[in-house]
C-alpha positions in Angstrom: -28.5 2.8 -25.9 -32.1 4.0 -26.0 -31.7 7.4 -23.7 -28.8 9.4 -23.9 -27.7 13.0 -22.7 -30.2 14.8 -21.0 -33.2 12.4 -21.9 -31.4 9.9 -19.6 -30.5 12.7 -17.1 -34.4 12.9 -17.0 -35.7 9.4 -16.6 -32.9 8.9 -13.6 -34.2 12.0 -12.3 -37.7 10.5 -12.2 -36.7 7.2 -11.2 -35.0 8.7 -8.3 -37.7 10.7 -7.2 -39.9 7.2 -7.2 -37.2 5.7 -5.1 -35.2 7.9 -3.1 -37.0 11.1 -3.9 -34.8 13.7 -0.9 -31.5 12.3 -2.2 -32.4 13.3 -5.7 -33.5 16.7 -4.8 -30.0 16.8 -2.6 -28.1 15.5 -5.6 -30.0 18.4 -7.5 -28.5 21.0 -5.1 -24.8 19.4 -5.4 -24.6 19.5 -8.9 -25.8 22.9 -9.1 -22.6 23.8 -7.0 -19.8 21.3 -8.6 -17.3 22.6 -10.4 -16.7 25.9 -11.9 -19.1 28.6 -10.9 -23.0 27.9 -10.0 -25.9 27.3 -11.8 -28.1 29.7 -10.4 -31.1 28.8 -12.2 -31.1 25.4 -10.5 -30.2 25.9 -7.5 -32.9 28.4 -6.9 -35.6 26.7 -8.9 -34.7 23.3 -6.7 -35.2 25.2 -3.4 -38.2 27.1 -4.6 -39.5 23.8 -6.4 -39.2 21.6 -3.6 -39.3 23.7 -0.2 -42.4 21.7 1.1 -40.3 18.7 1.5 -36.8 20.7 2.2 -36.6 19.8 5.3 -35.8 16.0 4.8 -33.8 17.2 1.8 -31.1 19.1 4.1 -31.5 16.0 6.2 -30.0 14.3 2.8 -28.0 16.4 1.5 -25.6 16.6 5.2 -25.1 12.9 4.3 -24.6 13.6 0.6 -22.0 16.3 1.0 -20.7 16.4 4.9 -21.9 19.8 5.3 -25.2 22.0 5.2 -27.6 23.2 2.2 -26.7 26.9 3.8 -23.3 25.9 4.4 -23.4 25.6 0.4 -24.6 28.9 -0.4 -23.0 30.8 2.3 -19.8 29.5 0.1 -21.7 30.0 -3.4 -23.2 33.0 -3.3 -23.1 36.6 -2.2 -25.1 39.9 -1.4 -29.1 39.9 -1.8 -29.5 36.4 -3.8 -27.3 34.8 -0.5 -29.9 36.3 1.6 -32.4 35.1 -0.2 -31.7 31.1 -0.8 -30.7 31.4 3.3 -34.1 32.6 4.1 -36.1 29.9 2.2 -33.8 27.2 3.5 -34.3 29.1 7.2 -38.3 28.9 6.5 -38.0 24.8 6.0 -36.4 24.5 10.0 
């Protein structure tokens, strides 16, 4: 193999963007929730990052994971941060 780890996580990131660019920034926001815990840091740099195009990316992401981008953080997060990610998802309605 030529890429491995994440320098292959980073050119199928890039060639998604190219292709299907809202279902990678959806896939962005699922895998910051899977499994065990969440990883803050991208979950709030992928909704800060790409908030001018958020709205087709909830579009995505309902047909990714069955269920809203709020949904998701209602369920992953808590207190001021919570409130936070809410209001910018709220901003791209």
């Amino acid at each position: 193999k030529e890429l491995g780890g994440q320098l292959e996580d980073a050119a199928v990131f890039l060639l998604k963007m190219k292709i299907k660019p809202y279902e990678a920034v959806a896939d962005l926001v699922s895998k910051a929730c899977k499994g065990f815990g969440t990883n803050e840091l991208l979950l709030t740099c992928t909704l800060i990052r790409y908030q001018n195009i958020l709205k087709d990316v909830m579009e995505a992401y309902i047909e990714l994971e069955g269920k809203t981008i709020q949904d998701t953080v209602l369920s992953e997060t808590k207190g001021d941060y919570e409130d936070l990610l809410v209001g910018i998802c709220s901003t791209a309605l």
